[in-house]
C-alpha positions in Angstrom: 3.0 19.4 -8.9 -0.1 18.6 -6.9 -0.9 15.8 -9.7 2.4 14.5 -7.9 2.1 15.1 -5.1 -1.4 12.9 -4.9 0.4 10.0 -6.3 3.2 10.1 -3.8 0.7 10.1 -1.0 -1.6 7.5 -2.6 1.5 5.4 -3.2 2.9 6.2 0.4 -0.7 4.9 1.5 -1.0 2.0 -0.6 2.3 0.8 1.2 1.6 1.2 4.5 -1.8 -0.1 4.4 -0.1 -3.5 2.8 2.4 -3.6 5.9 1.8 -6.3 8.1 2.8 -5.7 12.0 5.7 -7.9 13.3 3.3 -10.2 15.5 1.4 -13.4 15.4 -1.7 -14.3 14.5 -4.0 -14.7 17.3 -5.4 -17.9 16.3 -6.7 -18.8 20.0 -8.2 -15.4 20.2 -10.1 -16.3 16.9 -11.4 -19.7 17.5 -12.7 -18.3 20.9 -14.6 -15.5 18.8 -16.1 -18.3 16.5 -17.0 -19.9 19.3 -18.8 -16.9 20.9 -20.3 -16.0 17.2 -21.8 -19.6 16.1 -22.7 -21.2 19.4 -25.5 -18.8 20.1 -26.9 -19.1 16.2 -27.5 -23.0 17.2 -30.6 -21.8 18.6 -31.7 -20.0 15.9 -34.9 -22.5 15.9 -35.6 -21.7 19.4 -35.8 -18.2 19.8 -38.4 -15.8 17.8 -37.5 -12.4 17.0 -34.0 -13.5 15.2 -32.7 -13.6 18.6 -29.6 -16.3 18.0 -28.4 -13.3 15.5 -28.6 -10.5 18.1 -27.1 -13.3 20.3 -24.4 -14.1 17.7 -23.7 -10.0 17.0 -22.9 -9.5 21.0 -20.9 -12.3 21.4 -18.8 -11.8 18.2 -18.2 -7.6 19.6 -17.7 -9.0 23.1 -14.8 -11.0 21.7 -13.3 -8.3 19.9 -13.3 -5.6 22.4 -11.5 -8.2 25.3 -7.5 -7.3 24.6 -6.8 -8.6 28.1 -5.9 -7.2 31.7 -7.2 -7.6 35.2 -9.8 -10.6 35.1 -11.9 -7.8 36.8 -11.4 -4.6 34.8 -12.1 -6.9 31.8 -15.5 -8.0 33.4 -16.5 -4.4 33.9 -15.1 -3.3 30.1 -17.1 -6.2 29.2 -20.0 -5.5 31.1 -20.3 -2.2 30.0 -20.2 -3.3 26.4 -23.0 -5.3 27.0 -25.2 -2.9 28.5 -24.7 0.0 26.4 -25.1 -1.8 23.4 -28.6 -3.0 24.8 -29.2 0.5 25.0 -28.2 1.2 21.5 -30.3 -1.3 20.1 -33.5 -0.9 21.6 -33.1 3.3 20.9 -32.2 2.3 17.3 -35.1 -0.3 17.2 -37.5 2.1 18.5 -36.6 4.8 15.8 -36.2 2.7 13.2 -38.1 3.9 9.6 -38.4 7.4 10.9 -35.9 9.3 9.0 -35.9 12.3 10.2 -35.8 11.0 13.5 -33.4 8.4 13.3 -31.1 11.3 11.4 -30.9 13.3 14.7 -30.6 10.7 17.3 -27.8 8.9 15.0 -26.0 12.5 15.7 -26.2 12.1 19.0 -25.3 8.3 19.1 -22.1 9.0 17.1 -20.7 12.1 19.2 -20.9 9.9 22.3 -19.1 6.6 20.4 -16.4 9.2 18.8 -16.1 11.0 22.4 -15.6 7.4 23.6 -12.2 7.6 22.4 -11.0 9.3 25.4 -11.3 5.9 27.4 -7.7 5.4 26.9 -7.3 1.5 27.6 -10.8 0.6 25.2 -12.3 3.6 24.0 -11.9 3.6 20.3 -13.2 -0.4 19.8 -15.9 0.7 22.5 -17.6 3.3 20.7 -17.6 2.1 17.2 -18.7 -1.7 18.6 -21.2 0.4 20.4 -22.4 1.9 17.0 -22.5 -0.9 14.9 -25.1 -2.9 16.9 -26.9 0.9 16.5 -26.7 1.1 13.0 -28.0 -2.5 12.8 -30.0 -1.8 14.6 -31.7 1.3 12.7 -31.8 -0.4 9.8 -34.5 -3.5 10.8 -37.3 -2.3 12.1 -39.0 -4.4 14.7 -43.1 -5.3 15.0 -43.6 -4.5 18.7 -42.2 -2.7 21.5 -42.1 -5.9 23.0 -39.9 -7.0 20.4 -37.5 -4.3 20.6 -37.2 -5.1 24.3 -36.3 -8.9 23.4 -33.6 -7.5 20.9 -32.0 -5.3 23.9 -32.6 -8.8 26.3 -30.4 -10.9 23.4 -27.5 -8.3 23.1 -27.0 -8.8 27.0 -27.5 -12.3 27.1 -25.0 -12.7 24.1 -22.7 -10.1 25.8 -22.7 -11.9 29.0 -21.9 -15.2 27.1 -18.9 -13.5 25.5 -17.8 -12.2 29.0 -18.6 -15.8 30.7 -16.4 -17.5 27.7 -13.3 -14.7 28.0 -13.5 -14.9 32.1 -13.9 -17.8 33.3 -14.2 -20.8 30.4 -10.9 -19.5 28.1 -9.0 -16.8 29.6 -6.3 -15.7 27.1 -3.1 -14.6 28.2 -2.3 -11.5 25.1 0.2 -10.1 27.6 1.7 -13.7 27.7 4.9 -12.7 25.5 5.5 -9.3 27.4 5.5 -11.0 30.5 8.0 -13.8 29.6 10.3 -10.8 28.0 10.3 -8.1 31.2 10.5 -11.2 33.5 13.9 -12.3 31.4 15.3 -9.1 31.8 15.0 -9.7 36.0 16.5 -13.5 35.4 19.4 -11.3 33.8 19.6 -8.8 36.1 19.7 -11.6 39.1 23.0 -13.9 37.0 24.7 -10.9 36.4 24.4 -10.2 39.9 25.1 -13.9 40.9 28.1 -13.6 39.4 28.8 -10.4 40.4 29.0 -11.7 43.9 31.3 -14.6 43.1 33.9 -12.2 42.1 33.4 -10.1 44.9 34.4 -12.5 47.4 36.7 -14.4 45.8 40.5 -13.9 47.7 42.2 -12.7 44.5 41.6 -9.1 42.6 38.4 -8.5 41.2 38.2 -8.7 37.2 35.0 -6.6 35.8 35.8 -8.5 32.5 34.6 -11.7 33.6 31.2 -10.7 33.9 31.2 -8.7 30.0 28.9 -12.1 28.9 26.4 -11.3 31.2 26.5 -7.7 30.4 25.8 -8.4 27.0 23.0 -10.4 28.1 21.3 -8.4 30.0 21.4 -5.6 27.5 19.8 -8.6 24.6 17.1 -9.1 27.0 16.3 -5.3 27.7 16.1 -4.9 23.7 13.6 -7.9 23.6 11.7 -6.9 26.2 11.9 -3.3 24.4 10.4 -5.4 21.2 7.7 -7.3 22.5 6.3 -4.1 24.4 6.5 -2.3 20.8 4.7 -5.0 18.9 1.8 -5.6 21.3 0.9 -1.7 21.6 0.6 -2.1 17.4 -2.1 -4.6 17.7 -4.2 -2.3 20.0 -5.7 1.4 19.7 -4.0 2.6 23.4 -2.3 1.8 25.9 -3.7 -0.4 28.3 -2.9 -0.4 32.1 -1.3 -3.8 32.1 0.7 -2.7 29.2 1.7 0.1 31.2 2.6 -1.4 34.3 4.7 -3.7 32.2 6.3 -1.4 30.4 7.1 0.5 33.7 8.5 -2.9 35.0 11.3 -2.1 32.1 12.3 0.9 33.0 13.2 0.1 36.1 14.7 -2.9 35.2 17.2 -1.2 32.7 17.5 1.7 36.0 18.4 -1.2 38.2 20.9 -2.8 36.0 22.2 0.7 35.4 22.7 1.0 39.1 23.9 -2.5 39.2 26.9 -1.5 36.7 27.4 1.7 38.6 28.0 0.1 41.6 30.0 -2.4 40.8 32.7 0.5 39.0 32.7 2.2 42.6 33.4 -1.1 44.2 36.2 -1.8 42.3 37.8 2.0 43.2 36.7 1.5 46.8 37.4 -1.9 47.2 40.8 -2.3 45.9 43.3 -5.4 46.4 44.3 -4.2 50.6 41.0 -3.8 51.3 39.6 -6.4 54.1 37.8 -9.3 53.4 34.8 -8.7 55.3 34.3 -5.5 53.8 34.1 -7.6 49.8 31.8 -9.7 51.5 29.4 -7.7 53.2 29.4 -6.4 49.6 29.0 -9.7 47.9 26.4 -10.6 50.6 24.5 -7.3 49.7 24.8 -8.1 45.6 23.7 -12.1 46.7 20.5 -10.4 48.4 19.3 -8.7 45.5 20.1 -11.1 43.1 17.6 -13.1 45.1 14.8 -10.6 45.0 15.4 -9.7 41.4 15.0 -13.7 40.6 11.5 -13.7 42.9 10.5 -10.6 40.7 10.9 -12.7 37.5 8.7 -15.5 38.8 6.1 -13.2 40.1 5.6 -11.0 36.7 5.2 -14.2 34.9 2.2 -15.6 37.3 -1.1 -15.0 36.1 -2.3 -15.7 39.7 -1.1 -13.3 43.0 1.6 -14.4 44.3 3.2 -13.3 47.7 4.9 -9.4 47.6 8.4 -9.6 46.9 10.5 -8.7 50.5 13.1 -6.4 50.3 15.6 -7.6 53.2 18.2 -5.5 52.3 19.7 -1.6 52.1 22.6 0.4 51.6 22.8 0.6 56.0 25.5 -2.1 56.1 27.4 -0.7 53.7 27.2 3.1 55.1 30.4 2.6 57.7 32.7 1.5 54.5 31.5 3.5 51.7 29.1 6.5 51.5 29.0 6.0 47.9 28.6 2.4 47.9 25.7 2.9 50.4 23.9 5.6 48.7 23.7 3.8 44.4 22.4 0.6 47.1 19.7 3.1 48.8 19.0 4.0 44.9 18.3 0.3 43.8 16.3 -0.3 46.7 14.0 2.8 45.2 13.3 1.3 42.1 13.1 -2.5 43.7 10.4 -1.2 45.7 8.9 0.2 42.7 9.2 -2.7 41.3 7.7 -4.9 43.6 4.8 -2.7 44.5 3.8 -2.8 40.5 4.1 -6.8 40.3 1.7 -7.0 43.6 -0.9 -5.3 41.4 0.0 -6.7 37.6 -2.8 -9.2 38.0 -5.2 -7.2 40.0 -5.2 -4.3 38.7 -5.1 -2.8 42.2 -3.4 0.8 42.7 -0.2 0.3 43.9 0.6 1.4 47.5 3.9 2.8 49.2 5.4 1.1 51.6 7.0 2.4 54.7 9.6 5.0 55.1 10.7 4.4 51.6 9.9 7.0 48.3 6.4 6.3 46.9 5.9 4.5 44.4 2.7 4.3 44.0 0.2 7.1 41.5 -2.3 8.7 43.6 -5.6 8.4 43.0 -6.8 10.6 40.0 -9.4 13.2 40.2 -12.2 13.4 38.1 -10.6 17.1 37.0 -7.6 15.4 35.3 -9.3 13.2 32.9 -12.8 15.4 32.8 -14.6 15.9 29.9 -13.9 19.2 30.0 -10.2 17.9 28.6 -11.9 17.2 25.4 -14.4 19.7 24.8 -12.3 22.1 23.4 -11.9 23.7 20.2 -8.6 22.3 19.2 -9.5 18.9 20.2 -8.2 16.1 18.4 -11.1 13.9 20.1 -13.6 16.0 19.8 -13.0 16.6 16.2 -12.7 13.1 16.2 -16.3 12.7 17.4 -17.8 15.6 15.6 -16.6 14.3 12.5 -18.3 10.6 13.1 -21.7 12.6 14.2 -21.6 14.4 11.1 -20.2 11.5 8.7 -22.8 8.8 10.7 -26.1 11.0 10.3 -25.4 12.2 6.3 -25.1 8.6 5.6 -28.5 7.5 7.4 -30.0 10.1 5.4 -28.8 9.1 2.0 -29.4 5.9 2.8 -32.9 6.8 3.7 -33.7 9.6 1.3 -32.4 6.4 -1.7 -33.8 3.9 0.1 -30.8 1.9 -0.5 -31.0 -2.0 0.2 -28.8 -2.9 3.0 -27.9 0.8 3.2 -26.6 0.3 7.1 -23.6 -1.2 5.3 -22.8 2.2 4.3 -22.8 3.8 7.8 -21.3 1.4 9.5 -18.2 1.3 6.3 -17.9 5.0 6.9 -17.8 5.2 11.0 -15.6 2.0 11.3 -12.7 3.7 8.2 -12.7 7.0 10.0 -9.7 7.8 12.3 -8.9 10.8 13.9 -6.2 11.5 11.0 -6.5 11.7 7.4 -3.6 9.4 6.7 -5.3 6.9 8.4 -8.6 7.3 7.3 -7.2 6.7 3.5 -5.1 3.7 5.0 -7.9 2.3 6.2 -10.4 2.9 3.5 -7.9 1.1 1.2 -7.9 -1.6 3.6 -11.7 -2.2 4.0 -12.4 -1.4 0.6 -10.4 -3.7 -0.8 -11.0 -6.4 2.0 -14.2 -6.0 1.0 -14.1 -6.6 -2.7 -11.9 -9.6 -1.6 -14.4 -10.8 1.1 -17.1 -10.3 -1.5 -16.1 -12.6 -4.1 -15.4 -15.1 -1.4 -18.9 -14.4 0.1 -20.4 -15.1 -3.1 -18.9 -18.1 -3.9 -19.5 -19.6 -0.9 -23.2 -18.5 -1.5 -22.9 -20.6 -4.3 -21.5 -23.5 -3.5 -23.0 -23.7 -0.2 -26.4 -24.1 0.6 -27.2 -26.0 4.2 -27.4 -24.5 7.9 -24.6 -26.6 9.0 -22.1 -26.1 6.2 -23.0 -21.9 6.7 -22.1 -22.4 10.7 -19.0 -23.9 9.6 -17.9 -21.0 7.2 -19.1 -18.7 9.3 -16.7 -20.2 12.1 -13.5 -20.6 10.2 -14.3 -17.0 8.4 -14.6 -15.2 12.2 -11.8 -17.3 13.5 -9.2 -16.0 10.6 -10.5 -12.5 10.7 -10.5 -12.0 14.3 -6.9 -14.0 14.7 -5.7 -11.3 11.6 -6.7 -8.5 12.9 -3.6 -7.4 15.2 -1.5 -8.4 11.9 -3.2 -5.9 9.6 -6.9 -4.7 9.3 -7.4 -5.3 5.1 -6.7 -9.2 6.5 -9.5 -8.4 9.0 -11.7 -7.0 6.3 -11.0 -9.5 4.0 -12.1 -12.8 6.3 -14.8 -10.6 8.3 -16.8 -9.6 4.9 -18.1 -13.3 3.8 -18.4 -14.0 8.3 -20.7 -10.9 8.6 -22.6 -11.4 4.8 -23.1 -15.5 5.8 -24.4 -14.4 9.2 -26.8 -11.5 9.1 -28.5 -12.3 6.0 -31.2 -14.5 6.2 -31.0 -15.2 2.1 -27.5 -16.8 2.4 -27.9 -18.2 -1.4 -28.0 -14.9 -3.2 -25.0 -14.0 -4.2 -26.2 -10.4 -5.4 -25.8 -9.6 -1.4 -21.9 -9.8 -1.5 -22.1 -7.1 -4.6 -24.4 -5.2 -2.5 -21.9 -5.1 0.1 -19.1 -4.0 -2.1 -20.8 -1.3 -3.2 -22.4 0.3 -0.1 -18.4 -0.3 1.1 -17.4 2.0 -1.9 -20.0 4.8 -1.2 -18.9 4.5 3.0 -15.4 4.5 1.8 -16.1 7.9 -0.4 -18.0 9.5 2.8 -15.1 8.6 5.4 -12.3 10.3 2.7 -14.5 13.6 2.2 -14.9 13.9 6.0 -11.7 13.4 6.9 -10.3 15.8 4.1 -12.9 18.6 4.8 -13.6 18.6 8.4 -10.4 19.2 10.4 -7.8 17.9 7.9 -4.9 17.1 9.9 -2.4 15.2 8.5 0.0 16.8 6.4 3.0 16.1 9.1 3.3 14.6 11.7 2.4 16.7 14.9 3.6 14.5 17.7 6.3 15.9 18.4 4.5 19.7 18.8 2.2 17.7 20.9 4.7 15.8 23.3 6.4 19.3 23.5 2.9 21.2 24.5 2.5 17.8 27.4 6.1 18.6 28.5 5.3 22.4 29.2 2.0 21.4 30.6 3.5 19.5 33.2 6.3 22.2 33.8 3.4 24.7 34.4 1.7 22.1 36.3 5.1 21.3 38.8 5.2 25.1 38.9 2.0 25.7 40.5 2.4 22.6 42.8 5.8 23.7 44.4 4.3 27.6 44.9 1.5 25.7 47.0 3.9 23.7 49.0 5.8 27.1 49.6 2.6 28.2 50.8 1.6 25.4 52.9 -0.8 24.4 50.7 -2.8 27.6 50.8 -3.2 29.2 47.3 -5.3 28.4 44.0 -6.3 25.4 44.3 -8.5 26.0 40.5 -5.6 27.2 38.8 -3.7 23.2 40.1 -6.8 21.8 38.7 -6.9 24.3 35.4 -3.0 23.1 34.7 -3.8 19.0 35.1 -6.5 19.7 32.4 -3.9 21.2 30.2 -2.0 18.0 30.9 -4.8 15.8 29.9 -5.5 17.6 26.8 -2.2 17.7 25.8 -1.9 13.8 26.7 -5.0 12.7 24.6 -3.7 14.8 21.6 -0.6 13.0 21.7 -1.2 9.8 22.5 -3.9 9.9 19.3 -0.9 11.3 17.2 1.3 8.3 17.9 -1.4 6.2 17.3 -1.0 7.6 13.9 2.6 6.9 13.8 2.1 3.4 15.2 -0.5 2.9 12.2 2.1 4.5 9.7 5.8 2.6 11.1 7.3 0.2 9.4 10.9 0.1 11.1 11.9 -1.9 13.9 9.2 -1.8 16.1 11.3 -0.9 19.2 11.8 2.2 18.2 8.3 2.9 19.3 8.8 1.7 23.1 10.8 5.4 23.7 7.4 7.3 22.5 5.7 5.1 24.6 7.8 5.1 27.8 7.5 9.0 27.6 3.7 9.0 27.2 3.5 7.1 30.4 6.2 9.0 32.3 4.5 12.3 31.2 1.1 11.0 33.0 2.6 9.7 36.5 4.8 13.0 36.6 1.9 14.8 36.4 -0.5 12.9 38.9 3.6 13.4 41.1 3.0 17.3 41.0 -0.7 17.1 41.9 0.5 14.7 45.2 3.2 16.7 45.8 0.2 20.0 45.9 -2.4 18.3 47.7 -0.3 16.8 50.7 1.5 20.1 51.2 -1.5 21.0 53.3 -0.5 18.7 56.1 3.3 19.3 56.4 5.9 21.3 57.8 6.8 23.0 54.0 10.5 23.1 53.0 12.7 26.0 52.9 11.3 28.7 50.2 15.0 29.0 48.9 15.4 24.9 48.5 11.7 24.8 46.4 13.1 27.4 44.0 16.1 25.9 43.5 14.3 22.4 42.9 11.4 24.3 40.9 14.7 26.5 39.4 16.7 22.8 37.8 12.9 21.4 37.0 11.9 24.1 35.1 15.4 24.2 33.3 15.0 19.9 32.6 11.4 20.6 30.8 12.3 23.4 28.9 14.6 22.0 27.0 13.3 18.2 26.6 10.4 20.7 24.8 13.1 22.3 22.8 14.5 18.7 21.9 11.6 17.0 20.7 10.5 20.1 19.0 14.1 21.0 16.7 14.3 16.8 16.7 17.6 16.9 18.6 19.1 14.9 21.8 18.1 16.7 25.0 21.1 18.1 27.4 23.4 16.2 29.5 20.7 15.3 32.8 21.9 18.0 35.9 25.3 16.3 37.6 25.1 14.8 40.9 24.6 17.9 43.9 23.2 20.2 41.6 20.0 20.3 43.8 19.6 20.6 47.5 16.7 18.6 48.8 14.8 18.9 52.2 16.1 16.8 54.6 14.5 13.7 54.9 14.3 13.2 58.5 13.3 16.5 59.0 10.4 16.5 56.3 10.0 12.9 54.9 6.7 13.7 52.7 8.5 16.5 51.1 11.4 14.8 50.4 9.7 11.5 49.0 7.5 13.1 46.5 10.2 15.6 45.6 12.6 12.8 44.9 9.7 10.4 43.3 9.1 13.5 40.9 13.2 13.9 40.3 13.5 10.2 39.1 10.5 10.8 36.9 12.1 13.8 35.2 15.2 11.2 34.6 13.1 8.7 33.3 11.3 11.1 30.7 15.2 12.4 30.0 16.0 9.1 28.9 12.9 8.2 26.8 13.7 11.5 24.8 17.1 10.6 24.5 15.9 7.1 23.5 13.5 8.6 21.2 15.8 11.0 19.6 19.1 9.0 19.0 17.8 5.4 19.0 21.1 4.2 18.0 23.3 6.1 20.3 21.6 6.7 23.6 22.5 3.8 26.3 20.6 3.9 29.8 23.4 5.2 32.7 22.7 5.5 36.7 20.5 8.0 37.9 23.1 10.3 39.0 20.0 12.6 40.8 20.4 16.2 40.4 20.4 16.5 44.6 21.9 16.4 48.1 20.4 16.6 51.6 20.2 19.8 53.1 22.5 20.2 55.7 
């Protein structure tokens, strides 16, 4: 039975590390990284110290850690690389060939790179980029002091060359296809519209079924979109804050064209055939409106420079004296159109977004340095710091066998074993399979190129064509990265390029960082025999339903309460939200069905974060307003509670949530009375419908369809 049940796994394993994503190569990403890799090692002559290869090492990690963004929060990620990896060096220089020495500090080194992993948008590349140039490092001992020093000066000149090459000579657009997707859902949205409008005031009856082929279209472009935002997530280890703005951008687009179909039904039972003329084409001049700033939406999510903000000229006001109805699902689409435009202002900055008048926020509000502490990851059941501990553990043993055998080239074995470790078994012996065999692959290719090759310029060019297809591979599948980076990293860090007895070398260091990796990740915190995403989505859902809890008995208070047990609950969130968002990682790693199935998981991860960072603005405002009734907060806190609960249960027992609250269910402050209240209040309402609907998604991908955000709530009399 077990004998079976091994080769199940090992055959379940052997398959999904053979998958290749459903993406392209990233063929201008790789050339870029050859450039930043061979360039510097045309110096070689130049500068003492092997400084072209330190050179060569930064520029090839710089490469490899840019996955695109905000020119500026790029520049910082970049920067930071750059730095810390100076650091790294030197401390690895300096300890080199003390073993006892270099045993402890690589402990220390490796907790810190496998704590990394909490950086959500870079952290896992960070940390183990940050390790390799250690290990390297460790393993070559330099002369001097002042040597050391020149290593740490090269990894910062190579890492600013990278950042100078990514920045400013060949920015790469990764989010290119995204873009172009979310922005044709908005071109969509604004001909359905378009059309909408020419039936609206045309003299005759008004015939829903002309506009079924732009219905259908809109709906193609929402699925996609839905695609594309699935497929880029698999080619990174988190989700990145353009990626989230983006897929944001979605959401509201499918809520919009929700609304869109919403209010065109209630126009046609409004509006019937006696109805006046004026009152179709106030309507139709309303639709036209929107259409408009749907189509300016499009063009300003696909600009890669700022563009002006979107206006919103238009509201449910001149539609109020004909139709409550019609006036309020307008006063909804403005909501999300605000949201909408508020995110695109900021898609190439990377700027918070801001509210904007009288209208419901849409922006987060800044975090505190509570939410996202490391005090969310210190703690026992950690997946990250298991994560981390593990690496420590795994990092130091193999600097000591190295050490204690004196193996040749025996870095290759620690830096095999920290890069195949994940924070799941599964993955771990995915990955191993991958670079193992990559390896034995790359080997023979290194050695034969060893033999056949002999001069400088023909090892340049190898070395250029090998990074190029290894780096362009990568987002494809990692064996393919192993594979094409084995003969690019044997051709460029060994001086004796002819001897072919360094590619077996590397094969079997590989094998004994391979065996390492699989023992730590079946003996220290084995985790992987299911799947524990959903317990963990479930234990963010409750987190936040404590959380809103807490934050609503504050603004009953006024704001006066315990403040430590608000800031206690947001690091229940965060712990819960790094557990997850590591477990779908796992499932990303592991899917091979249509990829947008994924973008419900992912939709949810992101709603579960801004709902949280909702109930902590919704807290720390209360202070400074006139509080709502105690009887409306209950109520409110009441339907929330009831929402949470059993989006838990569903995820948990794998079953479609309950039917989202009707419409009235909840009585709201009023908003001219209290407008903070009332914003955040409804802000956090259309939140809890957005995570309703990526459970639903998530659940029954096949049956769940997107319908108007019928809000659980009424003004207060």
């Amino acid at each position: 039975m077990i004998r079976q049940s091994f080769v199940r796994r090992t055959l379940h394993d052997a398959r999904v590390a053979s998958v290749f994503a459903h993406a392209r190569p990233a063929y201008a990403a790789g050339v870029r990284a050859a450039i930043a890799t061979v360039s510097p090692l045309l110096l070689s002559h130049v500068l003492p110290d092997g400084g072209a290869s330190w050179m060569s090492l930064a520029g090839l990690n710089g490469a490899l850690i840019d996955r695109g963004g905000p020119y500026r929060t790029r520049a910082a990620t970049m920067s930071a690389l750059a730095v810390a990896s100076a650091v790294a060096v030197l401390i690895g220089t300096l300890i080199a060939g003390h073993v006892a020495l270099s045993v402890a500090v690589t402990f220390v080194v490796g907790m810190i790179c496998g704590l990394a992993r909490a950086w959500t948008d870079v952290g896992p590349g960070f940390g183990v980029t940050i390790f390799v140039s250690y290990a390297i490092a460790l393993a070559i001992p330099a002369a001097t002091t002042s040597s050391a020093l020149a290593r740490a000066g090269y990894i910062l000149v190579g890492g600013m060359w990278a950042l100078l090459l990514a920045i400013i000579l060949w920015p790469l657009r990764p989010y290119r296809p995204v873009r172009l997707r979310v922005a044709e859902c908005y071109r969509a949205i604004a001909r359905y519209m378009e059309a909408a409008q020419a039936e609206l005031t045309r003299r005759s009856s008004y015939d829903p079924s002309a506009l079924t082929s732009h219905v259908i279209a809109v709906r193609e472009a929402i699925e996609s979109a839905r695609t594309a935002l699935a497929v880029s997530r698999r080619g990174r280890s988190g989700e990145s804050a353009r990626g989230e703005r983006l897929l944001v951008l979605h959401e509201v687009a499918d809520q919009i064209f929700a609304h869109v179909i919403a209010l065109l039904e209630e126009s046609d039972a409004t509006l019937n055939p006696t109805s006046s003329v004026a009152a179709r084409e106030s309507l139709g001049s309303t639709v036209g409106e929107m259409a408009a700033m749907t189509r300016a939406l499009a063009t300003a999510i696909i600009s890669e420079t700022d563009v002006p903000r979107v206006s919103i000229t238009w509201s449910g006001a001149s539609l109020r004296p004909m139709s409550a109805s019609l006036a309020l699902i307008v006063d909804r689409i403005t909501d999300y159109a605000i949201t909408a435009t508020e995110l695109t202002a900021s898609l190439n900055s990377g700027d918070r977004a801001s509210a904007v008048g009288e209208n419901i926020e849409v922006s987060e509000p800044p975090p505190e340095p509570v939410l996202f502490s490391l005090a969310a990851v210190m703690r026992p059941s950690s997946v990250v710091l298991h994560h981390a501990l593990r690496v420590a553990i795994v990092a130091s043993s193999a600097v000591l066998i190295a050490g204690l055998l004196h193996l040749n080239h025996g870095y290759w074995v620690t830096l095999t074993a920290v890069v195949i470790l994940q924070p799941f078994a599964a993955t771990t012996r995915q990955k191993a399979l991958q670079r193992v065999i990559g390896t034995m692959l790359g080997g023979a290719g290194a050695a034969a190129a060893s033999a056949l090759f002999h001069s400088t310029f023909a090892v340049l060019v190898l070395v250029a064509i090998f990074t190029m297809l290894c780096v362009a591979l990568l987002p494809l599948n990692y064996g393919a990265f192993a594979v094409f980076g084995t003969p690019a990293f044997v051709l460029l860090a060994e001086a004796s390029v002819g001897d072919w007895h360094l590619a077996g070398l590397r094969i079997v260091n590989t094998l004994i960082g391979g065996i390492l990796a699989l023992i730590a990740a079946s003996v220290l915190w084995p985790n992987d025999e299911r799947s524990r995403l959903p317990e963990l989505a479930a234990a963010a859902i409750r987190a936040n339903d404590e959380l809103l809890r807490r934050a609503t008995a504050l603004v009953g208070n006024g704001g006066a309460g315990d403040v430590g047990a608000l800031r206690d609950a947001r690091r229940d969130i965060a712990f819960a939200a790094f557990n997850a968002e590591d477990s779908f990682q796992r499932l990303v790693s592991e899917h091979r069905g249509p990829p947008e199935t994924l973008e419900p998981i992912m939709a949810f991860l992101v709603y579960t974060r801004r709902l949280a960072a909702s109930s902590a603005a919704l807290a720390v405002a209360a202070s400074g307003d006139a509080p709502p009734s105690t009887e409306t907060l209950r109520i409110f806190e009441q339907a929330s509670h009831a929402v949470l609960t059993d989006l838990a249960d569903a995820v948990i027992g794998d079953r479609p949530p309950a039917p989202f609250p009707a419409l009235g269910k909840i009585v709201l402050p009023d908003a001219s009375e209290i407008p903070p209240a009332h914003q955040r209040l409804t802000r956090i309402a259309r939140q809890l419908k957005q995570i309703h609907d990526a459970v639903s998604r998530w659940i029954s991908p096949t049956t769940h369809t997107t319908v108007p955000t019928r809000e659980w709530m009424v003004v207060a009399p």
